[in-house]
LUMTI-592153 format. One record per residue (C-alpha): x, z, y; residue in three letters. Coordinates in steps of 0.1 Angstrom, whole numbers, plus 2048, in hexadecimal, padded with zeros to 3 digits. Each point is the difference from the previous one (the first is absolute). Layout:
# residues N
XZYAla;...
# end
This chain:
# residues 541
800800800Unk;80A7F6821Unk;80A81A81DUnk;8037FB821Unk;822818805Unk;8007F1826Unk;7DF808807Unk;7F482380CUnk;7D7803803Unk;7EC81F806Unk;7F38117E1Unk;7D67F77FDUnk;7EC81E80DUnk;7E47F77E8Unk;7EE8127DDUnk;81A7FE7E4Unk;81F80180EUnk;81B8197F3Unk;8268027FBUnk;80E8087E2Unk;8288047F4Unk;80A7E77E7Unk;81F7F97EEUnk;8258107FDUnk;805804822Unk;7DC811804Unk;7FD7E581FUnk;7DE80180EUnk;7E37E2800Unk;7DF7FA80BUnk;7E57FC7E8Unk;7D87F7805Unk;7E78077E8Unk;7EC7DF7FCUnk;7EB80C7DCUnk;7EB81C7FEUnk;7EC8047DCUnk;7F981B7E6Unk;80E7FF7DEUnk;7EE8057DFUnk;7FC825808Unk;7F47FD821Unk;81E80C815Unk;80A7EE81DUnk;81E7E9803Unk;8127E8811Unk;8197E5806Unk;8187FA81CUnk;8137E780BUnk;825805811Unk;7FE7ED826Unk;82180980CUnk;81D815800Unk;7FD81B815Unk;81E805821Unk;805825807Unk;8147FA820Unk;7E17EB812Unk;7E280D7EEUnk;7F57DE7F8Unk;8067EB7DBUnk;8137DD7F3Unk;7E07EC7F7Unk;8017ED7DDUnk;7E87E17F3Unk;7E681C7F7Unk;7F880B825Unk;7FC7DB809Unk;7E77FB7E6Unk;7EC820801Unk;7F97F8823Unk;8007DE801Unk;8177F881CUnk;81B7E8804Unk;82380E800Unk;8167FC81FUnk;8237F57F8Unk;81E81E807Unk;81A7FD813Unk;8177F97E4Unk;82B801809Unk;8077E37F5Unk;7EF7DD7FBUnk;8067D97F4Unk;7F97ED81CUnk;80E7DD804Unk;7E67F07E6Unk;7E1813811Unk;80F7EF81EUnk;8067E07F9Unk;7DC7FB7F0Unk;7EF80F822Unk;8197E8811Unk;7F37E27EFUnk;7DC8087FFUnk;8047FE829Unk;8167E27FDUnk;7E27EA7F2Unk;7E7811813Unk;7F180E7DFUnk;80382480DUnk;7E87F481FUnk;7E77F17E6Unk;7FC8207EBUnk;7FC81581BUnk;7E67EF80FUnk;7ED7FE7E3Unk;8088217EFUnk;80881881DUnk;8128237F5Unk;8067F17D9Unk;8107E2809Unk;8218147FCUnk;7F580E7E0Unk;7F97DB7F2Unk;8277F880EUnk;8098217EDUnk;7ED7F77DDUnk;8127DA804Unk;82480D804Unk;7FF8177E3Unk;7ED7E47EBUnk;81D7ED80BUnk;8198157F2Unk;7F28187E8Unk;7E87E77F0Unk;7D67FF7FFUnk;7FB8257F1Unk;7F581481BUnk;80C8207EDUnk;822812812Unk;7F07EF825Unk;807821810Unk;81F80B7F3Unk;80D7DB80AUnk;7F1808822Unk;810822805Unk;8237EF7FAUnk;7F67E181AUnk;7FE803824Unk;7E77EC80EUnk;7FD808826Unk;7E080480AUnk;7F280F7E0Unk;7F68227F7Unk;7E37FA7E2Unk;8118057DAUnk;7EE7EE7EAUnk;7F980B7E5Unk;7F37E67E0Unk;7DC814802Unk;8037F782AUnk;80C7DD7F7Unk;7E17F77EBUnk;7E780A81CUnk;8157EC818Unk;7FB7E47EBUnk;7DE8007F9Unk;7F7806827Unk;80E7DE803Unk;7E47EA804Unk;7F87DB7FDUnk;7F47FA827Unk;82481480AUnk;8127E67EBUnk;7EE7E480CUnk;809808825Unk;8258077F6Unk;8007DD7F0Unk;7F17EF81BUnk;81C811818Unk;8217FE7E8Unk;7F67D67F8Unk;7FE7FC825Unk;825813806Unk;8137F47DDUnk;7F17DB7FDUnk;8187E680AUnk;7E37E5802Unk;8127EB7E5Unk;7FC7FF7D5Unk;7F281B7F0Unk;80780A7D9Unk;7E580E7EAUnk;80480D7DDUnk;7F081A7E8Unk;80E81A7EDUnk;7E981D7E9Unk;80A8237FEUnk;7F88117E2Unk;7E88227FBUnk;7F68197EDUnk;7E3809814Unk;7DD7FE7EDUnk;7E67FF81DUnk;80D7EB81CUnk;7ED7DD7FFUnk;81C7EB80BUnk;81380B7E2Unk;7F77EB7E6Unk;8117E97DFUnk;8107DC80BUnk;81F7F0804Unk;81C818800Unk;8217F5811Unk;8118187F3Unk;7F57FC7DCUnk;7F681F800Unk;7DC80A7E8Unk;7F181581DUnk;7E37F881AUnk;80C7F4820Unk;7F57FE823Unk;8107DF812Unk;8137FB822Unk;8027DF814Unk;81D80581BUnk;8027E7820Unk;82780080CUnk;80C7EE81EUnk;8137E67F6Unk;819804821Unk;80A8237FFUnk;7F48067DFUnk;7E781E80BUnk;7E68077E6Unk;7E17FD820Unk;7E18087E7Unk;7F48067DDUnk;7E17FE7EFUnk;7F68197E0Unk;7E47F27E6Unk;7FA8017E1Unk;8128007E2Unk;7EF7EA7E9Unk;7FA7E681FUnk;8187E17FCUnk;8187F581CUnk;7EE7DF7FFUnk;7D8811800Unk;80F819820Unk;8127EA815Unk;7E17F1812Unk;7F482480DUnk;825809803Unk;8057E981DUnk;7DD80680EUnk;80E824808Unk;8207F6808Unk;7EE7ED81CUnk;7EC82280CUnk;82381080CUnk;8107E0810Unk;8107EC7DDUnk;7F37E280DUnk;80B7DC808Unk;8228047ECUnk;8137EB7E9Unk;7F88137DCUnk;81D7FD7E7Unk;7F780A7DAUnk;8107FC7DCUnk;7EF7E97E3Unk;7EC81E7F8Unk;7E87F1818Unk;7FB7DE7F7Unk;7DC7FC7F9Unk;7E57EC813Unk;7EC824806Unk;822809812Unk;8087E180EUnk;7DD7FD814Unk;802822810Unk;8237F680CUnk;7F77E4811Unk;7E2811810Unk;81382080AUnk;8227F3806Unk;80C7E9820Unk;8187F27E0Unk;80980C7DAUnk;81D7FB7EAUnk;7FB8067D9Unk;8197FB7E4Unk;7FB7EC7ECUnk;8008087D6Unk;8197E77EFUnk;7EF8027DDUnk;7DF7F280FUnk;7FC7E07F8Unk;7F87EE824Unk;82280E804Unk;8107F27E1Unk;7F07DD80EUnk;813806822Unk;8228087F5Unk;7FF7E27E7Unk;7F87EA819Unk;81180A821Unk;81D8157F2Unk;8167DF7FAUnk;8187FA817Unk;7FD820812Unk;828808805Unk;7FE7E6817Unk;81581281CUnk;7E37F2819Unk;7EC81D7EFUnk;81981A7FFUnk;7F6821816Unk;825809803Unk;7FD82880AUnk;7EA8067E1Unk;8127EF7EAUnk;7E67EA7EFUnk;7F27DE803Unk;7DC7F5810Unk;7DF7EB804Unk;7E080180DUnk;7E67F67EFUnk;7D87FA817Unk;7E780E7E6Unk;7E180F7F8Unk;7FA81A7EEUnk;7DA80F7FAUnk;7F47E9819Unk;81680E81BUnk;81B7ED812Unk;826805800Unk;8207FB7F1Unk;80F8027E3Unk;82880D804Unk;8177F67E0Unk;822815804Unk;8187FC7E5Unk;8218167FBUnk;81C7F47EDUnk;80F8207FAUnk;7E080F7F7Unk;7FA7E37E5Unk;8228077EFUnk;7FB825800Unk;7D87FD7F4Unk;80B7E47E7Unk;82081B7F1Unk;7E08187FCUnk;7E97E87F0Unk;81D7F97E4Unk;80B8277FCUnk;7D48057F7Unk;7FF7E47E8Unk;82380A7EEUnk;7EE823803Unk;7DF7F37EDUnk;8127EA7EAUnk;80F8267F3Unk;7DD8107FCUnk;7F57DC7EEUnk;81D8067E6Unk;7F881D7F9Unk;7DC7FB7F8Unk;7EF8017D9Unk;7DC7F180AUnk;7F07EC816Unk;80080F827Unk;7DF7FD7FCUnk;7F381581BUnk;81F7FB813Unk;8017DB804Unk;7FA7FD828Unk;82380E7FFUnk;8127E57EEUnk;7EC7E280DUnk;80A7F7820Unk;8247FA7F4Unk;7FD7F97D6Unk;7EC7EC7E4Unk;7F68197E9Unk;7F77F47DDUnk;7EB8157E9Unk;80A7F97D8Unk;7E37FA7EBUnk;80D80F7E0Unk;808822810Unk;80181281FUnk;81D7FA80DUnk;8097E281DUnk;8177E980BUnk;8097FA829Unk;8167EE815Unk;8067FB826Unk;7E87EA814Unk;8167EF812Unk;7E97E9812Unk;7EC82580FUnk;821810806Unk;80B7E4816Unk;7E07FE812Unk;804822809Unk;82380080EUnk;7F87E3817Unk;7E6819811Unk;81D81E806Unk;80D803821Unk;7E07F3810Unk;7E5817811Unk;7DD7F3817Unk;7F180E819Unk;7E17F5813Unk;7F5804823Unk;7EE7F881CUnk;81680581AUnk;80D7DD80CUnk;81380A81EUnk;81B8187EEUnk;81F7ED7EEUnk;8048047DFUnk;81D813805Unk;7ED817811Unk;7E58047E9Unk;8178097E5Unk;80F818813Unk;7E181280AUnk;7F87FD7DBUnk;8208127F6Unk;7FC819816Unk;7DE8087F1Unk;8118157E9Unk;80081B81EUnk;7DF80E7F3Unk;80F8037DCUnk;818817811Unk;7E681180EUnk;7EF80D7E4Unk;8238027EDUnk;80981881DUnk;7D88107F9Unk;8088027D8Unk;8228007FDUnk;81181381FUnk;7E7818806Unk;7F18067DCUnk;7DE7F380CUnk;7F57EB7DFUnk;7E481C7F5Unk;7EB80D819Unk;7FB8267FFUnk;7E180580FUnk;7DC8057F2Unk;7E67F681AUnk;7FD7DE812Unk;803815825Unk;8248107F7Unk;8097DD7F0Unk;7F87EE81AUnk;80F817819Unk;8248027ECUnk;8027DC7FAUnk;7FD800825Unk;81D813804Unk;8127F07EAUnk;7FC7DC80FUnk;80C816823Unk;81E8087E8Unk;8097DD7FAUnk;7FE7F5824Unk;81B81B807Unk;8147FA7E0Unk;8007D9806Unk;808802823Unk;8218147F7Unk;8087EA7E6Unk;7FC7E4814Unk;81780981AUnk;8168117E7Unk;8087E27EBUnk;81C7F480FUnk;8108247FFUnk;7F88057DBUnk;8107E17F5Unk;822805811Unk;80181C7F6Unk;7F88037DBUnk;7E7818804Unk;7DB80A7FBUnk;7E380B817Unk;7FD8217E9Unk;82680580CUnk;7FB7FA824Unk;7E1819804Unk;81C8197EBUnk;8187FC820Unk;7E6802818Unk;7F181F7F0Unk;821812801Unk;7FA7FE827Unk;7F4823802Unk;7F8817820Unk;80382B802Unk;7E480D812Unk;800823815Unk;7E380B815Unk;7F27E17FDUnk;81C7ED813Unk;8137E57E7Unk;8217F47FDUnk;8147E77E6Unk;8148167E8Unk;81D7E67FEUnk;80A7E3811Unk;7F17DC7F4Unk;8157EA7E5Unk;80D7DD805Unk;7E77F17E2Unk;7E681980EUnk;8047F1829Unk;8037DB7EDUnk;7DD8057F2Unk;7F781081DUnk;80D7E0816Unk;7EB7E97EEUnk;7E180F80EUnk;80B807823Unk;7FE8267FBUnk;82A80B805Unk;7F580F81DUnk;7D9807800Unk;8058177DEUnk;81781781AUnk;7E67FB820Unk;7E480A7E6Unk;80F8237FFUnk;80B805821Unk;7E4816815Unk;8008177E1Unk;8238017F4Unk;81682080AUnk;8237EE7FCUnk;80B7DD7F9Unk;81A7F17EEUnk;8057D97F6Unk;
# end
């Protein structure tokens, strides 16, 4: 149990209340009687609770979680000695930078600063709210005196309602859009919750065999910002969704953009709310169908001609005018000759692989046939089980002259194709969202049990990914010269640590090189020092 050895309040002046001596030092602590009852023979009992330990010199007690609970109040930070500070910095730095700090506060008032709180420590700790408050009492964030607590952060997400997200979305697309492409893609998080009714059995990502609820993220396609996100229904398909998708994307100002999507889209339901939602839309493109079989066998020849070649990517190009479910565009053919050697190396290291399992086979592969078929002529004999198979040759070869090739369509006929491809590379920016949602920040099963604390965390959490992705945006550089990791940075920034006395602050040691070199990269040499000034006692740098 948590005390608060920092934190002197008066002693409750209320029924129950007594000190008692406890322990080998025979140290006093409050208690409260919070049961009264009779037991089987009638006599009168009871059971207390400790609140605090009790502080001879000033008449008054250390608090613990008890006293907190028992009367239901929200416990006010201590004036600890020491404290990490440069990561609580840095994340109230950049939530001003982008203006996100002005958007939550206007929306969310007095718990704006809790939501910035719950996003940091989702940042580093992962999506498990349990520990919140002991992170918090090690972190300086200036400004705050609230601990939250996990029971505190479940109310605080559940008092987060739909109209308050609405009129932060309407304000953060206005402030993070760049007015150019925008990328949309889905991810579902998995759950163990029984009775919310988005959670429900479909497509899992993951591959996991749990019900899911699913997430469609919108990301600026410029500075990468995720700018909006839409929660439904597990068992919906991307394809059935995307239609209402946009429609609400449209309600918070997600509207007249270029949308840029993955083959997971490519369906005439899709492909018709696109083009009436969309001022233009760029799909992939799925290789195995066959309209795009038909394509690459009859526009791929000739394609190395250097009059197609897009030299900073690397690969060769042509545009193709087309229609595709009734609705006008163009059909882009790129071809990649390193791609085709490396996906052709592949194709032979399967079959030698198949040609193994085939070997070692009694019967007939029976059930297994779709396996063998789209590279070997299986023969079954007639006077036993057993087969015979060989290499098709002629399917093999079809299938290498189609590696190293990859379509997409779209009905954007101003951008080059250079410049499609590279917004269509850089789709992969929500991929690393929810990698950073799953991965970094252990978010890939939801830990809530009602739709109103779900909806409220996966709130926070998409406020987490606007913070994390801005760092690691303007971090990148940094992280590859250097050999190192965003974990490791927030390490060096974290060992930035302030004493406090009195309430007046000051660094306890001077800043490193690698810690003013991350520091650099986001302006804040100088403001991390300023920040403390008015309240520090003494100064050194």
């Amino acid at each position: 149990m948590s005390n608060f050895e920092k934190l002197l309040v008066d002693i409750p002046d209320d029924k129950g209340i007594h000190k008692k001596s406890a322990g080998a030092k025979g140290e006093k602590y409050v208690y409260k009687y919070v049961k009264y009852y009779r037991n089987k023979d009638g006599n009168s009992r009871n059971k207390a609770k400790v609140i605090g330990k009790f502080d001879p010199a000033s008449g008054k007690m250390f608090p613990n979680n008890n006293y907190f609970d028992i009367y239901n109040l929200d416990p006010i930070l201590a004036d600890v000695s020491v404290w990490d500070y440069g990561y609580s910095y840095l994340v109230l730095k950049v939530c001003h930078d982008i203006n996100l700090w002005e958007s939550l506060t206007k929306v969310f008032k007095s718990y704006a600063m809790d939501i910035v709180i719950m996003a940091a420590f989702m940042i580093r700790e992962g999506n498990a709210m349990d520990g919140l408050d002991d992170w918090q009492q090690r972190n300086y964030f200036q400004g705050s005196d609230r601990l939250l607590k996990s029971q505190l952060t479940s109310r605080i997400f559940g008092s987060i309602t739909e109209k308050q997200r609405y009129e932060f979305f309407k304000m953060w697309v206005k402030t993070a859009s760049s007015d150019g492409s925008v990328f949309y893609d889905v991810t579902s998080f998995s759950s163990y919750a029984q009775e919310m009714t988005a959670v429900e059995r479909g497509y899992n990502r993951d591959g996991e065999d749990l019900p899911q609820y699913n997430l469609g993220m919108f990301c600026d396609e410029r500075n990468k910002t995720p700018l909006y996100y839409n929660r439904y229904n597990g068992s919906l398909t991307d394809r059935t969704n995307l239609s209402y998708v946009l429609e609400n994307a449209k309600t918070v100002g997600i509207d007249s953009v270029k949308m840029v999507l993955d083959g997971g889209f490519w369906s005439q339901e899709c492909f018709t709310g696109l083009n009436d939602c969309c001022e233009a839309f760029t799909v992939g493109m799925p290789t195995f169908l066959k309209e795009a079989q038909k394509i690459i066998e009859e526009h791929g020849k000739g394609i190395e001609s250097y009059a197609n070649e897009l030299p900073k990517h690397n690969v060769y190009c042509i545009s193709i005018n087309y229609e595709i479910f009734g609705i006008s565009g163009r059909i882009l053919v790129y071809y990649d000759s390193y791609s085709h050697v490396n996906q052709c190396v592949e194709l032979s290291e399967s079959i030698d692989r198949l040609k193994v399992e085939l070997a070692c086979l009694k019967r007939y592969p029976k059930n297994k046939i779709q396996r063998y078929a789209p590279y070997f002529t299986l023969t079954k004999h007639e006077q036993d089980s057993g087969f015979d198979y060989i290499i098709d040759n002629d399917k093999v070869d079809k299938l290498r002259k189609s590696k190293g090739y990859f379509l997409i369509f779209s009905t954007d006929m101003q951008s080059s194709p250079a410049d499609i491809l590279g917004h269509y590379r850089a789709k992969d920016a929500d991929e690393k969202l929810f990698s950073q949602i799953k991965v970094d920040m252990d978010g890939d099963r939801i830990r809530t049990h009602n739709e109103s604390t779900t909806d409220g965390k996966t709130f926070v959490t998409f406020i987490a990914c606007v913070i994390r992705s801005y760092i690691l945006g303007k971090l990148s550089d940094y992280l590859v010269a250097n050999s190192t990791s965003l974990k490791k940075v927030f390490n060096q920034l974290s060992n930035i640590s302030i004493i406090s006395n009195n309430n007046k602050y000051r660094f306890s040691k001077a800043l490193t090189k690698k810690q003013k070199q991350i520091l650099s990269v986001f302006e804040a040499n100088d403001t991390i020092v300023s920040s403390l000034k008015q309240s520090m006692s003494t100064l050194k740098d």
